[in-house]
C-alpha positions, 0 to 999 in steps of 0.5 A: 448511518454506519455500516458495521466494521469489518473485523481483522480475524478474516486475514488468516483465512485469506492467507490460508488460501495463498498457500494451500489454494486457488481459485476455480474461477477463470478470469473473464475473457477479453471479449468484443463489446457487447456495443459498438457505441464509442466510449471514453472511460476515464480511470483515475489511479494514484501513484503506480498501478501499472496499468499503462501497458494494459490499457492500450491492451484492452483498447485494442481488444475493444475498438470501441473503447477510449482510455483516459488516464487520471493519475494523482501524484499521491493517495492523499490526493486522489482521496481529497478529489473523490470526496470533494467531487463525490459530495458535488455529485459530478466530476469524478472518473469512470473508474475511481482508485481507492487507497485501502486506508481511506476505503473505511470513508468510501464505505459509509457511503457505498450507495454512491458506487455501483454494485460490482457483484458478479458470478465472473469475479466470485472468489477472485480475491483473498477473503479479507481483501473482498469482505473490506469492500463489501457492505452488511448486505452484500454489495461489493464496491470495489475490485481488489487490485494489489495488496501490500506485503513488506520487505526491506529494500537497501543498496548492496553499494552503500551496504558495501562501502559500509562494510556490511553483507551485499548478498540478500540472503545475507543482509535478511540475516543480518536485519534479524528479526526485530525492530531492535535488531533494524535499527541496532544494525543502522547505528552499525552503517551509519558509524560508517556510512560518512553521512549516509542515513540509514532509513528515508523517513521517520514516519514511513517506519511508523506505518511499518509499524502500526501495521503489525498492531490489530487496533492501532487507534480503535476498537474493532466493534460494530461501532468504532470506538477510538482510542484515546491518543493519551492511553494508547501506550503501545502507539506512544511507545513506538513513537518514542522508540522511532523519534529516538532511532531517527534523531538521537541515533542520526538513523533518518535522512528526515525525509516526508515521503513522496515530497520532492526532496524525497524523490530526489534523495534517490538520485543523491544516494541519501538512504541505504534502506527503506521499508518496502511494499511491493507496489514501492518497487515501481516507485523506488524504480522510477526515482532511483533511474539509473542508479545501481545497487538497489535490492531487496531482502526477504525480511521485514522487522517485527515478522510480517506486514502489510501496507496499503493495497487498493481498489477499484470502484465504479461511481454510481453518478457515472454515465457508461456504469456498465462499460467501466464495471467491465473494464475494472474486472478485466484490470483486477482479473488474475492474468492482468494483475501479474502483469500490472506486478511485473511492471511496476511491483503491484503485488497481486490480492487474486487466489488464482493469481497467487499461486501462480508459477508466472508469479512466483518466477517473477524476477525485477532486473533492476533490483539485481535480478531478484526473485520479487515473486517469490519474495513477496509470496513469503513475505505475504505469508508472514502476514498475522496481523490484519489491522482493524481500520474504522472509519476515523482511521485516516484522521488519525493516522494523519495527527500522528504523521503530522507529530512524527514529522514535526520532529523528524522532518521539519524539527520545529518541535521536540517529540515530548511538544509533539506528542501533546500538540497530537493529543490535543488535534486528536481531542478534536476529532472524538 
């Protein structure tokens, strides 16, 4: 049976409650285990999380209490081990990270995971970042760790020998405030750049942009009612305004995000911009090592958005439940989250975390010492969109990958065969 849809609308009062609030709720503290028991708790994530550091924190606060960490190289990944494993009945981890594109999937099977309700962690988190993990009656799921505001990160060096603005200030006026103006700029670099493109990946601007429509493929019913791909106008339009940029414009270097040969573009310089969430600074750090130049302006095209953020859940068929549940309340709490943020740029969903001057004062060093904090508390307060996401949400987002990058990265097809072989795959799914 389904589970009624949460509705985009909560997002505003959550965003409401970043600038103007803050949690009176005190995160749980770090206390001796209840048992002395020996306990191994693995806990599976997915790219980064940050955790690393708070893990050997919280073994030595709990001696008891051995770690094991599982992490998948992608969301794409971890979600095809979780749904296989949880329809096996065993296997999975103590602790489950989900991605929130696949959390409408989790959902239609929360009887699976514990009950994670707690006086300790209510209000914890902004209001629409709870309510997409909690069921009609009540049980919460998952624990919200980060969430995903955009800015644009670019290397000040390309931007340079391009004759362009370094400062970001500077560049986050010179970027505007439009899709337009985004891309009208790349023609200006790249005309310059001496085969340097301008953004890494066709499809990663898609999600930029699919983030700021409230009902991309679905109505936001009770039940999910999905948008016929061959009527959803303003999705095509995108798709053509993208493919057109990336190949007509030369403004794509025709990359597949988190495929090797994107990884390695940048060590090899092959980008000068891409779109940047929060949680992609840890990326951009970690593949980027030992590169300079690397920025991040406080702008984003089109106003605001927000992409991914994550979960934490506790799987039913576990045998230390309570053990875990403690461990993912102690991650996701406040303290923790900020500084799982200044480690790898996981931008915290908690009220009291976000109003926090330890946040705000965040600056990242490799980033040419930008104020991160503060950047990404402005860009989550340009958020107005919250997108509905059903439960086919994913399946679809995939069709439309696969076409962006048929056209994009492989260049086997044009986008006009593209498009009707995605009309015809997503025709399979209604």
């Amino acid at each position: 049976m389904r589970s009624p849809l949460m509705r985009g609308a909560a997002a505003l009062a959550g965003l409401t409650l970043l600038v103007t609030g803050c949690s009176s709720n005190a995160a749980p503290s770090a206390s001796s285990p209840a048992s002395d028991e020996k306990i191994t708790l693995t806990v599976a994530t997915f790219n980064e999380f940050g955790y690393d550091d708070l893990f050997a924190e919280y073994t030595k606060l709990h001696p008891n209490i051995t770690i094991t960490p599982k992490k998948a190289a992608t969301s794409n990944e971890a979600r095809e081990n979780y749904f296989s494993k949880l329809a096996a009945g065993s296997g999975l981890s103590d602790i489950e990270a989900i991605e929130v594109d696949w959390l409408p999937d989790v959902m239609q099977t929360s009887d699976k995971l514990m009950d994670l309700t707690g006086d300790d962690v209510k209000g914890r988190w902004l209001d629409w970042k709870a309510g997409a993990a909690t069921t009609a009656d009540g049980k919460l799921v998952g624990f919200g760790t980060d969430i995903g505001p955009e800015g644009v990160c670019y290397r000040s060096d390309l931007f340079k020998k391009a004759g362009l603005p370094t400062d970001r200030a500077e560049v986050a006026k010179l970027l505007g405030t439009t899709w337009a103006d985004y891309f009208n700029v790349g023609k200006q670099f790249v005309a310059k750049s001496n085969g340097v493109a301008w953004f890494d990946s066709a499809d990663a601007i898609m999600q930029g942009q699919i983030n700021q429509l409230p009902n991309a493929f679905s109505s936001s019913d009770t039940e999910e009612v999905l948008i016929p791909m061959d009527q959803n106008q303003p999705v095509k339009d995108m798709y053509t305004s993208i493919l057109k940029a990336s190949v007509d414009d030369k403004l794509s270097a025709h990359l597949q995000q988190w495929q090797p040969d994107w990884t390695s573009a940048f060590q090899k310089g092959k980008f000068a911009t891409m779109l940047c969430p929060g949680w992609m600074l840890g990326v951009i750090e970690g593949n980027a090592k030992g590169v300079e130049g690397w920025d991040i302006a406080n702008t984003f095209p089109g106003g605001g958005g927000n992409w991914g953020g994550s979960y934490l859940t506790v799987p039913a068929q576990g045998a230390h439940q309570q053990a875990a549940r403690d461990l993912a309340a102690w991650l996701t709490a406040p303290d923790q989250q900020i500084k799982a943020f200044k480690a790898k740029g996981t931008f915290p969903s908690q009220v009291e975390a976000l109003n926090s001057p330890d946040l705000l004062g965040v600056t990242n060093k490799f980033f040419n010492n930008a104020p991160t904090g503060q950047i990404l508390a402005d860009r989550a307060k340009a958020v107005t969109v919250n997108p509905f996401k059903g439960p086919q949400y994913f399946a679809v987002r995939q069709v439309l990958s696969d076409a962006m990058n048929r056209v994009d990265v492989t260049k086997k097809q044009t986008a006009e065969v593209s498009w009707a072989q995605a009309v015809k795959e997503f025709g399979a799914l209604s």
